[in-house]
LUMVEX-62581 format. One line per 2 residues: number of its first residue (from 1); their letters; for each residue x, y, z of C-alpha. Coordinates in Angstrom, 1 decimal, decimal comma, m for minus. Each point is the difference from the previous one (the first is absolute). Layout:
NUM) a) X/Y/Z; ...
//
This chain:
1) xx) 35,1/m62,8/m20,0; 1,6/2,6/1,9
3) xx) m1,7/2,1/2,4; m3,2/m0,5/m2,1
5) xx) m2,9/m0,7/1,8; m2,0/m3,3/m1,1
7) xx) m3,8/m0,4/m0,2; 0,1/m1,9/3,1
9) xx) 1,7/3,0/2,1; m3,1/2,3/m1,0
11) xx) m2,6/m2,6/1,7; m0,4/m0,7/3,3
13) xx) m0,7/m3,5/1,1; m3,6/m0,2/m1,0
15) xx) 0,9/0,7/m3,7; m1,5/3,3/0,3
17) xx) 1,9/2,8/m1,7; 1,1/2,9/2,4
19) xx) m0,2/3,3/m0,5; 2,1/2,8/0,8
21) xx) m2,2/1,2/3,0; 0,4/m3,4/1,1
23) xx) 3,8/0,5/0,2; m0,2/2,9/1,6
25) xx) 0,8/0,5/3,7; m3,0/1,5/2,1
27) xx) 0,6/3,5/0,8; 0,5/0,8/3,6
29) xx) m3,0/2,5/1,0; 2,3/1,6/3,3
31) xx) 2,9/0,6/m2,4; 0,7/4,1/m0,3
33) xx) m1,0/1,3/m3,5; 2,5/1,6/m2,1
35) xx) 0,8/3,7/0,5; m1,5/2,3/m3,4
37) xx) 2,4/1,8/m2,3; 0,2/3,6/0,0
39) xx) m2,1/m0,6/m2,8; m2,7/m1,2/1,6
41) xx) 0,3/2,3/2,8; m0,5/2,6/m2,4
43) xx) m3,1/m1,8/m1,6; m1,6/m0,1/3,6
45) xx) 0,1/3,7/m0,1; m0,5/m0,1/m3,8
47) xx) m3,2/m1,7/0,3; m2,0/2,2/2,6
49) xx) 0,9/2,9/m2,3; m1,1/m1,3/m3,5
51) xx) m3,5/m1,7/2,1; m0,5/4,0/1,1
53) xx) 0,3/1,4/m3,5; m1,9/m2,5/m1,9
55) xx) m2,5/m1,9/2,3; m1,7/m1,4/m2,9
57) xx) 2,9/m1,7/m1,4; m0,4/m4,0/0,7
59) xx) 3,2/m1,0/m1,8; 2,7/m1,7/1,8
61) xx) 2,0/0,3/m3,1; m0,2/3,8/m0,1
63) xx) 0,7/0,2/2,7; 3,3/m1,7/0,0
65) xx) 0,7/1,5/m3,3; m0,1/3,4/1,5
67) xx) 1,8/m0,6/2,7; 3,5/m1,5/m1,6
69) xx) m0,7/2,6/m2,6; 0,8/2,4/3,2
71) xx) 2,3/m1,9/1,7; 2,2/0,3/m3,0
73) xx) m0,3/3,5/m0,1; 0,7/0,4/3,3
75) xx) 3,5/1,6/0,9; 2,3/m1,4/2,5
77) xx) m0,3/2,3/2,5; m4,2/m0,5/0,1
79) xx) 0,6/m3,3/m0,2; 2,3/m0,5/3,2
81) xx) m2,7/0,2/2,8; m1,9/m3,0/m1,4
83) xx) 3,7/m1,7/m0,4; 0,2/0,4/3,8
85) xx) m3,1/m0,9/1,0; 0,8/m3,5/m2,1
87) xx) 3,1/m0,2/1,7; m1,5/0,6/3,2
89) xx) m2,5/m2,6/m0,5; 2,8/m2,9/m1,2
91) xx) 1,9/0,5/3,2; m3,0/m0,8/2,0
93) xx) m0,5/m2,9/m2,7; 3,1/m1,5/1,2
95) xx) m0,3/0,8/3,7; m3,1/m2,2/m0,3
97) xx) 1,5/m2,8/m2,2; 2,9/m0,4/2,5
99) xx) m2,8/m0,4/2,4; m1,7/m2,1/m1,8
101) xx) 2,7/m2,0/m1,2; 0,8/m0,4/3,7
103) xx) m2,8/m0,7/1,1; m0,4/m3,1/m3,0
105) xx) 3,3/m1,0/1,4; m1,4/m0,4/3,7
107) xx) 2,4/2,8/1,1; m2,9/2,3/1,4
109) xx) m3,0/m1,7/1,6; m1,4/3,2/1,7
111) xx) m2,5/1,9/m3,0; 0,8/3,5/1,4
113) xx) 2,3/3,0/m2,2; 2,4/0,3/2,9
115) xx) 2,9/m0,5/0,2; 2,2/m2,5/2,6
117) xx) 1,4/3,1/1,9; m3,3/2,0/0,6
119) xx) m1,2/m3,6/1,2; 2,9/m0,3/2,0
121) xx) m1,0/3,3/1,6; m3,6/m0,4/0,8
123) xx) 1,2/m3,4/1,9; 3,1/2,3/2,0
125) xx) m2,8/2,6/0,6; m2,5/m2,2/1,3
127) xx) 2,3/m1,9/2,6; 1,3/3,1/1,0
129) xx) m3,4/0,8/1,2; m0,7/m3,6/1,8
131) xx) 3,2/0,9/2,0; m1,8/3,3/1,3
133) xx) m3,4/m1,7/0,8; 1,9/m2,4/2,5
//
């Protein structure tokens, strides 16, 4: 058999048969979500809109329908503000998976968003003053 899976790779040691959820890593509840498309930028919007003009509608379905329905007929040029609102929002994605990543790695142990040099220069700033005190 090659690279075929028998029945007794698809139990665990109990006999019992796993599932896929079983396989499946936990997810990592600190880990940075994933940035939106301009799409879905655009459906943020989209959404408060469409709830204003018909409050009575219930339908997430319509909703949606309506919404690519617009995207689609949307020209470049009214489409480029949501664009760069999603790219905005992946750069700060992978600002925080670097951090993240480093801090997984052990490289950061300190939870704050600054960085080493505006650290660095609180520490200068406050020796600078114990110098004057003395």
């Amino acid at each position: 058999m090659k690279g075929g899976k028998t029945k007794a790779d698809s139990k665990s040691k109990l006999g019992v048969k796993m599932t896929k959820k079983d396989k499946k890593a936990a997810k990592d509840p600190n880990k940075p979500k994933r940035p939106p498309s301009a799409f879905f930028v655009f459906m943020e919007d989209f959404r408060k809109q469409y709830k204003e003009k018909h409050p009575s509608n219930k339908s997430v379905a319509a909703v949606g329908k309506a919404g690519g329905d617009r995207w689609k007929s949307l020209s470049e040029e009214e489409k480029a503000p949501y664009v760069a609102e999603a790219g905005k929002r992946k750069e700060a994605y992978e600002r925080n998976m670097e951090a993240y990543n480093r801090k997984l790695a052990g490289g950061a142990d300190d939870d704050s968003d600054k960085s080493k040099s505006e650290v660095n220069d609180e520490d200068e700033e406050g020796s600078v003053e114990e110098e004057d005190d003395d």
